[in-house]
FIZAFI-837604 format. One record per residue (C-alpha): x, y, z; residue in one letter. Coordinates in steps of 0.2 Angstrom, whole numbers, plus 5000, padded with zeros to 4 digits. Layout:
<sites>
<site><X>X</X><Y>Y</Y><Z>Z</Z><nulo>a</nulo></site>
...
</sites>
This chain:
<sites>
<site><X>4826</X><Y>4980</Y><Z>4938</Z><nulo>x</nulo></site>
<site><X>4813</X><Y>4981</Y><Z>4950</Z><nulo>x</nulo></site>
<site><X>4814</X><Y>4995</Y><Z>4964</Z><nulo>x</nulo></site>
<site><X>4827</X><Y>5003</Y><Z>4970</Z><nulo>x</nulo></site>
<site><X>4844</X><Y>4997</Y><Z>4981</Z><nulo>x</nulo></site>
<site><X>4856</X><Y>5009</Y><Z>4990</Z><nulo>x</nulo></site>
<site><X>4875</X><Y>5005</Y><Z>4992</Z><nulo>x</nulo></site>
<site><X>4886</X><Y>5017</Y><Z>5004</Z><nulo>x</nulo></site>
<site><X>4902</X><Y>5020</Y><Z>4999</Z><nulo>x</nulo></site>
<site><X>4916</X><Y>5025</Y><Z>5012</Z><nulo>x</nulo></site>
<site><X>4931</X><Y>5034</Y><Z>5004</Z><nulo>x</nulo></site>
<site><X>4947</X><Y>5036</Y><Z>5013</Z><nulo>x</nulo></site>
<site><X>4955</X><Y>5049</Y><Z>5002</Z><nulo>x</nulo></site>
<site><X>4957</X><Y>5068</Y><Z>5011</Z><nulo>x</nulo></site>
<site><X>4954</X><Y>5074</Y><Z>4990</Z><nulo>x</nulo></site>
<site><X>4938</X><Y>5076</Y><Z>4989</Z><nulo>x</nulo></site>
<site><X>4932</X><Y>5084</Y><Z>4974</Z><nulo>x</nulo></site>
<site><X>4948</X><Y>5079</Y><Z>4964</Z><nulo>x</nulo></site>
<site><X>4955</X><Y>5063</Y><Z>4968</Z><nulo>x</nulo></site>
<site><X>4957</X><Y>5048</Y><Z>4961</Z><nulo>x</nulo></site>
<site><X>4948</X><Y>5036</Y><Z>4974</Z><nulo>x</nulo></site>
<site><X>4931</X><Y>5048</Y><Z>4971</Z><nulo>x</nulo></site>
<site><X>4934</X><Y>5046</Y><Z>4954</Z><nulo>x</nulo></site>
<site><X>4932</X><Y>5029</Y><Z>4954</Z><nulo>x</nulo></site>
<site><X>4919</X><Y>5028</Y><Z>4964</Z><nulo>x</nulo></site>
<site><X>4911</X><Y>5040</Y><Z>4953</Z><nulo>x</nulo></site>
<site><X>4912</X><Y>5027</Y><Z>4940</Z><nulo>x</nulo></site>
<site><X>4905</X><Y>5015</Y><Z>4949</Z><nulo>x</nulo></site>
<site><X>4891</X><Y>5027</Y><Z>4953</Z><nulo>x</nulo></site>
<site><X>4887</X><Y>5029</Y><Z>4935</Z><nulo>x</nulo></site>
<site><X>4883</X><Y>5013</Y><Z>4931</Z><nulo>x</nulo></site>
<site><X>4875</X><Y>5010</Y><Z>4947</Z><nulo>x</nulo></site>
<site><X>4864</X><Y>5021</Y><Z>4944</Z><nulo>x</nulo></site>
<site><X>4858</X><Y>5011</Y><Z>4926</Z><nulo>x</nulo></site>
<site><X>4855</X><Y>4994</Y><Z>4938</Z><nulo>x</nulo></site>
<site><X>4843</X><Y>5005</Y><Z>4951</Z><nulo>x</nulo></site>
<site><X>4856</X><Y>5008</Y><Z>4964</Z><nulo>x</nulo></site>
<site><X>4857</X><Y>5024</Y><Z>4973</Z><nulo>x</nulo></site>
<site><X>4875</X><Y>5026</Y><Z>4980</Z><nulo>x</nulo></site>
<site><X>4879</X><Y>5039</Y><Z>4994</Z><nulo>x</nulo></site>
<site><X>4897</X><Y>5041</Y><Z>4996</Z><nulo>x</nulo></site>
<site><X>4905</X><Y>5048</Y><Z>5014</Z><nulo>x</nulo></site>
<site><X>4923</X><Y>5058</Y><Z>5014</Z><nulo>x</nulo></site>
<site><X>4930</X><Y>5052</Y><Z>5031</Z><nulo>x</nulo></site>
<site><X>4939</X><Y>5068</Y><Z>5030</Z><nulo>x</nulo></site>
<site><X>4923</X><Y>5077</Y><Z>5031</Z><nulo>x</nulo></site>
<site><X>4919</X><Y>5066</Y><Z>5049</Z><nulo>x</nulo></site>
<site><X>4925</X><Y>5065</Y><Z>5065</Z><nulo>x</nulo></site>
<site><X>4932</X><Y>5050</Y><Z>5071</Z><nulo>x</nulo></site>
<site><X>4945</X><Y>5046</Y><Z>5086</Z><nulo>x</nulo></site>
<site><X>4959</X><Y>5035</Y><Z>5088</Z><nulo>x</nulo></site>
<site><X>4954</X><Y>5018</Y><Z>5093</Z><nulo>x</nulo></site>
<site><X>4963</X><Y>5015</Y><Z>5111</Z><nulo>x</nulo></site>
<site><X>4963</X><Y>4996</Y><Z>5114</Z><nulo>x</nulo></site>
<site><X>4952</X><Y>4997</Y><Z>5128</Z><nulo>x</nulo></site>
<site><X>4944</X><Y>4981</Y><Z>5124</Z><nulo>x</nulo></site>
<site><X>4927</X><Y>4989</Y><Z>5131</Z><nulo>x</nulo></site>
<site><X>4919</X><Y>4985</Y><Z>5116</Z><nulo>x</nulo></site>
<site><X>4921</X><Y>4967</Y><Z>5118</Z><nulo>x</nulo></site>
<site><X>4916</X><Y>4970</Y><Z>5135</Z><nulo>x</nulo></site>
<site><X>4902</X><Y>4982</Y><Z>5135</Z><nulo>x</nulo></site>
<site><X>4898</X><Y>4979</Y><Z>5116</Z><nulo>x</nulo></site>
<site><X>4899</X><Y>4997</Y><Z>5110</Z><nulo>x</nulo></site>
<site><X>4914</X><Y>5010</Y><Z>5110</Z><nulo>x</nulo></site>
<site><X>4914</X><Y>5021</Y><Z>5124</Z><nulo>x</nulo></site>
<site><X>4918</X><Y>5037</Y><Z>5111</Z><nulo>x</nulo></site>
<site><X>4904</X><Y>5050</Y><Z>5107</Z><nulo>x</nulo></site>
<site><X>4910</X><Y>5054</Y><Z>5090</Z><nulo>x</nulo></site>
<site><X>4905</X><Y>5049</Y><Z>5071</Z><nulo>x</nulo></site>
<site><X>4910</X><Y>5031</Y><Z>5071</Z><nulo>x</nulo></site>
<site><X>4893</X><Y>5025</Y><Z>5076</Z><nulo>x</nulo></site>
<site><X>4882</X><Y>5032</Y><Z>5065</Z><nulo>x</nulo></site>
<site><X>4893</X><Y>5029</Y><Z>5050</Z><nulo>x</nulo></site>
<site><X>4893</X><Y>5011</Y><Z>5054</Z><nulo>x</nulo></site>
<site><X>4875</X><Y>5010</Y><Z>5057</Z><nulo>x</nulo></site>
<site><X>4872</X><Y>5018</Y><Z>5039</Z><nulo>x</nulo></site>
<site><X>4884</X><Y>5002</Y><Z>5032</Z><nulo>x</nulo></site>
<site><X>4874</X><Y>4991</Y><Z>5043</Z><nulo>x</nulo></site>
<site><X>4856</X><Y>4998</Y><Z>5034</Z><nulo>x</nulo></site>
<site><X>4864</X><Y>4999</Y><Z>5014</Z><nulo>x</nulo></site>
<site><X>4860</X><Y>4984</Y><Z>5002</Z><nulo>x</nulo></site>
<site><X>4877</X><Y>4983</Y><Z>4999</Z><nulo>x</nulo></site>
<site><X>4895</X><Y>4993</Y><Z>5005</Z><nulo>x</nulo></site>
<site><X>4909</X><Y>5001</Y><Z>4996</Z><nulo>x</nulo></site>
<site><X>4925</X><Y>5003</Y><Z>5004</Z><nulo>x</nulo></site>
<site><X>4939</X><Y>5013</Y><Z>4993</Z><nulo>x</nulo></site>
<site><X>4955</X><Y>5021</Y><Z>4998</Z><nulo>x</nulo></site>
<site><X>4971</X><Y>5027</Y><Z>4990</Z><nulo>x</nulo></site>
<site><X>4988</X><Y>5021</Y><Z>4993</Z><nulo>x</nulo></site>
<site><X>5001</X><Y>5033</Y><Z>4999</Z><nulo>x</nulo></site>
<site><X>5013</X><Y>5022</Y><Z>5009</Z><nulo>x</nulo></site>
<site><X>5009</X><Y>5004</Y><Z>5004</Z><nulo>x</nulo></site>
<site><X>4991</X><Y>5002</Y><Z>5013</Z><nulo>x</nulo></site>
<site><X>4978</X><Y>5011</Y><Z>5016</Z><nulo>x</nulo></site>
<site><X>4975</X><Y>5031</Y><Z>5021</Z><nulo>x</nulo></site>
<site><X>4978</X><Y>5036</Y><Z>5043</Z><nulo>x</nulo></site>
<site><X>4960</X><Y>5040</Y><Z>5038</Z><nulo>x</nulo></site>
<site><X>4954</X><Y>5023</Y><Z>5033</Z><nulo>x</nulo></site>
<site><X>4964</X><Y>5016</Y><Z>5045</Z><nulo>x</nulo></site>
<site><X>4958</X><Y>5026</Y><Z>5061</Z><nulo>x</nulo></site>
<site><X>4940</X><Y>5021</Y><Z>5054</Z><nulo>x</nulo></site>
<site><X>4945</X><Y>5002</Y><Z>5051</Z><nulo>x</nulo></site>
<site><X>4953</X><Y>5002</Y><Z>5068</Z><nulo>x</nulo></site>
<site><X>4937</X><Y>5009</Y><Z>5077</Z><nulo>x</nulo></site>
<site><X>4927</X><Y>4995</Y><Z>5071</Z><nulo>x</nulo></site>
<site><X>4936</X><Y>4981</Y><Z>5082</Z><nulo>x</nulo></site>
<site><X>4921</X><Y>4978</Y><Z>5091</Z><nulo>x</nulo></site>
<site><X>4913</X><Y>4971</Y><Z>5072</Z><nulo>x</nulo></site>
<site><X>4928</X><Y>4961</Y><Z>5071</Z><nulo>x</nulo></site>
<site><X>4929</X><Y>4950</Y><Z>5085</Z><nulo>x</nulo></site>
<site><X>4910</X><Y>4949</Y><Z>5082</Z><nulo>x</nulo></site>
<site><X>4906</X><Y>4952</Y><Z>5064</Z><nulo>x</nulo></site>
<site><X>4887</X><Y>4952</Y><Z>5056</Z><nulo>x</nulo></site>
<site><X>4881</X><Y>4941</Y><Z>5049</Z><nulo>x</nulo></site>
<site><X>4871</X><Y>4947</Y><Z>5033</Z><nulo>x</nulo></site>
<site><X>4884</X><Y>4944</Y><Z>5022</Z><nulo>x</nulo></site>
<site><X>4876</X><Y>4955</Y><Z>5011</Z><nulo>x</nulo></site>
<site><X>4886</X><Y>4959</Y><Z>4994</Z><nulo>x</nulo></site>
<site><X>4901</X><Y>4976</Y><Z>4993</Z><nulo>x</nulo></site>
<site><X>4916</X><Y>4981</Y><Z>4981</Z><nulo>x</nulo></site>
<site><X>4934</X><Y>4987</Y><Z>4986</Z><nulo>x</nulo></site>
<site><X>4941</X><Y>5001</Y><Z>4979</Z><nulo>x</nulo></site>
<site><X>4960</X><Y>5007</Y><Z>4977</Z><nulo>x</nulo></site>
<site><X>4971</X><Y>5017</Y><Z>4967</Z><nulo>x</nulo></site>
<site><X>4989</X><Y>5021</Y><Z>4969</Z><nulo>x</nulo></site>
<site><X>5004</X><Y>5027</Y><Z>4958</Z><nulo>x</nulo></site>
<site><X>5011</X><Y>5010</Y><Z>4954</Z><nulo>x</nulo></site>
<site><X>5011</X><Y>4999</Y><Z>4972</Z><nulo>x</nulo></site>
<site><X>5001</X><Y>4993</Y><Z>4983</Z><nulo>x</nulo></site>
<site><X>4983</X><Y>4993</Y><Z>4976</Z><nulo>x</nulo></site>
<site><X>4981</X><Y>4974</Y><Z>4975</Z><nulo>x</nulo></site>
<site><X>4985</X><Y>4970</Y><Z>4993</Z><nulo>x</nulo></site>
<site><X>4975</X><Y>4985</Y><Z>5000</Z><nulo>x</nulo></site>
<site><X>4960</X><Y>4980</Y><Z>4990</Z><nulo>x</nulo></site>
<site><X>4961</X><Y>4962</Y><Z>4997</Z><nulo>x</nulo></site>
<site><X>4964</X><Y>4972</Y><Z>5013</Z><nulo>x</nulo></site>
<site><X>4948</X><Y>4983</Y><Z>5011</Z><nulo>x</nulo></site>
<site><X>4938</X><Y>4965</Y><Z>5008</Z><nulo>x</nulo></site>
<site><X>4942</X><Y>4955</Y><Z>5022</Z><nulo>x</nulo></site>
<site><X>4938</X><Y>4971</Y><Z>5031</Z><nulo>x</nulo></site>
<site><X>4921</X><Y>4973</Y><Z>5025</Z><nulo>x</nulo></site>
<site><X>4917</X><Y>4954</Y><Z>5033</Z><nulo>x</nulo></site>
<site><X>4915</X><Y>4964</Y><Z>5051</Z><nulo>x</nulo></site>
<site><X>4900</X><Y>4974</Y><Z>5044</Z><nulo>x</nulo></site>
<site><X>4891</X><Y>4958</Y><Z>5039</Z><nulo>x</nulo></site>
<site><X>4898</X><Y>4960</Y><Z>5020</Z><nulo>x</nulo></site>
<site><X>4906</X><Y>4950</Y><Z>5007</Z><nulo>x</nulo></site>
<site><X>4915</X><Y>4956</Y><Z>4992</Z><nulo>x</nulo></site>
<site><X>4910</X><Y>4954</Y><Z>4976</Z><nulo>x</nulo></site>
<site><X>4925</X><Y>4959</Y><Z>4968</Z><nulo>x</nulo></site>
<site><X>4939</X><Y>4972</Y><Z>4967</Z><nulo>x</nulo></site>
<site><X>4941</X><Y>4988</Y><Z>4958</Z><nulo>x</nulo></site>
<site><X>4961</X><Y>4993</Y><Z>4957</Z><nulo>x</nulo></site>
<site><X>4969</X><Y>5008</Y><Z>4945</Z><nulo>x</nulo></site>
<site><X>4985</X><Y>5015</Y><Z>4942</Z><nulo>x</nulo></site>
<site><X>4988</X><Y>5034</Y><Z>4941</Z><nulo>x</nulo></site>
<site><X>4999</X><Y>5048</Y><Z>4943</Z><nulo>x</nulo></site>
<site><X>4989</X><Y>5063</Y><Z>4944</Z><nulo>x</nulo></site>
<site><X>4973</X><Y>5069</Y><Z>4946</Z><nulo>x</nulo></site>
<site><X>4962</X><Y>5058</Y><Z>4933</Z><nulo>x</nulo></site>
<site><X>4977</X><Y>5051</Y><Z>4923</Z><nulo>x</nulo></site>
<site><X>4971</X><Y>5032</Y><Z>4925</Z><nulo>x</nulo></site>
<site><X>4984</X><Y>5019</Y><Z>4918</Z><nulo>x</nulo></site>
<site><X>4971</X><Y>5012</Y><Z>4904</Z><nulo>x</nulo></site>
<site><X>4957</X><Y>5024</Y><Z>4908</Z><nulo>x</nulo></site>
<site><X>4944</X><Y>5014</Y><Z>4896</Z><nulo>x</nulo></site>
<site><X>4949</X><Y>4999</Y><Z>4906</Z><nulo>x</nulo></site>
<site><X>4945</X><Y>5005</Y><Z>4923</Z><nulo>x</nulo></site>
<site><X>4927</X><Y>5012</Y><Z>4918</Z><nulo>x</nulo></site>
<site><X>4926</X><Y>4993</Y><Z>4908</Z><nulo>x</nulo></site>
<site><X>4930</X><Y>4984</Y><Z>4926</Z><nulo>x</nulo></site>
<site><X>4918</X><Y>4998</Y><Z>4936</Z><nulo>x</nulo></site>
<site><X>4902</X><Y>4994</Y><Z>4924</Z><nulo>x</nulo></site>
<site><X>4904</X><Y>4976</Y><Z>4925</Z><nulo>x</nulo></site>
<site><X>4908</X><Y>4976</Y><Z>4943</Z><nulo>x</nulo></site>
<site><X>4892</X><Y>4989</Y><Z>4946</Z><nulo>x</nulo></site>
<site><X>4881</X><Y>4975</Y><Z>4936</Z><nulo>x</nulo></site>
<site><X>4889</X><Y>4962</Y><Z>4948</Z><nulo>x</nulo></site>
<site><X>4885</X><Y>4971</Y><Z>4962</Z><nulo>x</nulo></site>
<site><X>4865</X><Y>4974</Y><Z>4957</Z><nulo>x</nulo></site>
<site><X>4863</X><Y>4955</Y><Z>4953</Z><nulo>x</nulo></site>
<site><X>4870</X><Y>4949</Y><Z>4971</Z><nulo>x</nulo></site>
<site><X>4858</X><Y>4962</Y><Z>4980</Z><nulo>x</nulo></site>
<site><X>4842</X><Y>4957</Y><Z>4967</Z><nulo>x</nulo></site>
<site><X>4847</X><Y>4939</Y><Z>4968</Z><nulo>x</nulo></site>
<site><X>4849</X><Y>4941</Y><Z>4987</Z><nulo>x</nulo></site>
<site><X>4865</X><Y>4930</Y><Z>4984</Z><nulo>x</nulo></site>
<site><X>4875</X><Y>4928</Y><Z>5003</Z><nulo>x</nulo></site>
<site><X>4893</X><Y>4922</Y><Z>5006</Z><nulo>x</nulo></site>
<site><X>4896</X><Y>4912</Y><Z>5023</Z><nulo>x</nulo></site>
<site><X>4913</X><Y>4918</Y><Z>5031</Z><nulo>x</nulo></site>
<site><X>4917</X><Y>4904</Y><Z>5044</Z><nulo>x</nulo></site>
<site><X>4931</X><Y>4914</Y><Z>5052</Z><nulo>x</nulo></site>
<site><X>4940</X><Y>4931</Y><Z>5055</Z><nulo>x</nulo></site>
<site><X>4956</X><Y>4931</Y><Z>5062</Z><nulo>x</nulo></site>
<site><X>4961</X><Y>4947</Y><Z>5074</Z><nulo>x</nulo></site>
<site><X>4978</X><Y>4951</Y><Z>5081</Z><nulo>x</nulo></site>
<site><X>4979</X><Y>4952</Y><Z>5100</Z><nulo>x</nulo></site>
<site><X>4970</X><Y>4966</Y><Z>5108</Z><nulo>x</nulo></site>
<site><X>4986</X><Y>4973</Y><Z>5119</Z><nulo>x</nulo></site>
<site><X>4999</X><Y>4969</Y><Z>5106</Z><nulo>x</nulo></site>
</sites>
């Protein structure tokens, strides 16, 4: 392949180092890296981000009114080839972490990009929940002008110990060469609509 792509990769998990989500991620980086991708990944426990407070004054003004990490991290999905989005499951969803982020970005959901440009969801969990917060994690991803190519999803207890190990790093290759043939290909996905909750609920 050609020259080089980048993908950013946000990770909810607070485990850095250890966890399962960076794990993955990890295996997605591998094989990435055989396609000509170079993958940066961000710990949103490494970042400083505030509680979204339903101000609205991003619809208003067109920017949130909080000096904090937020904006540069969007700015760095905005720039990437392609995005990653991963999370763990504790309770049924994603991490307070992701969600603080995800809950930031209102602003990109009422008005969402539109590069449509190609990004994976990532989740793990210890037996439920990783289905629907990939499919979560997707939808999300159309707000940063993003569609996703497909869905990375593992079972697992403890540290490393994936249900099916050889399986997952089988789904992360082929989902990595998926990946690198929608951003060579410059393949785009046309979302017609996103559907927000009300603001003041």
């Amino acid at each position: 392949m050609a020259g080089k792509f980048t993908a950013v990769a946000i990770n909810g998990s607070p485990h850095q180092g250890f966890g399962n989500t960076g794990q993955m991620v990890a295996m997605l980086r591998a094989a990435l890296a055989t396609h000509g991708c170079e993958l940066e990944e961000i710990y949103l426990s490494d970042l400083h981000i505030e509680y979204c407070t339903g101000c609205a004054m991003c619809l208003t003004k067109g920017s949130c009114w909080i000096s904090d990490d937020h904006r540069a991290l969007v700015q760095k999905l905005i720039s990437a080839d392609s995005i990653i989005l991963a999370s763990p499951v504790y309770f049924f969803h994603v991490t307070a972490q992701m969600k603080t982020f995800v809950d930031r970005s209102l602003g990109f959901g009422h008005r969402p990009l539109g590069t449509w440009k190609p990004g994976l969801a990532v989740s793990v969990s210890a037996g439920c929940g990783e289905t629907s917060t990939v499919q979560y994690l997707g939808h999300v991803m159309r707000s940063f002008g993003a569609y996703c190519v497909g869905h990375l999803t593992a079972i697992a207890v403890a540290p490393g110990q994936f249900l099916g190990k050889d399986a997952v790093e089988m789904r992360a290759s082929d989902l990595s060469r998926d990946l690198a043939a929608a951003v060579t290909e410059k393949r785009r996905s046309y979302v017609l609509s996103i559907h927000i909750l009300p603001l003041f609920a």
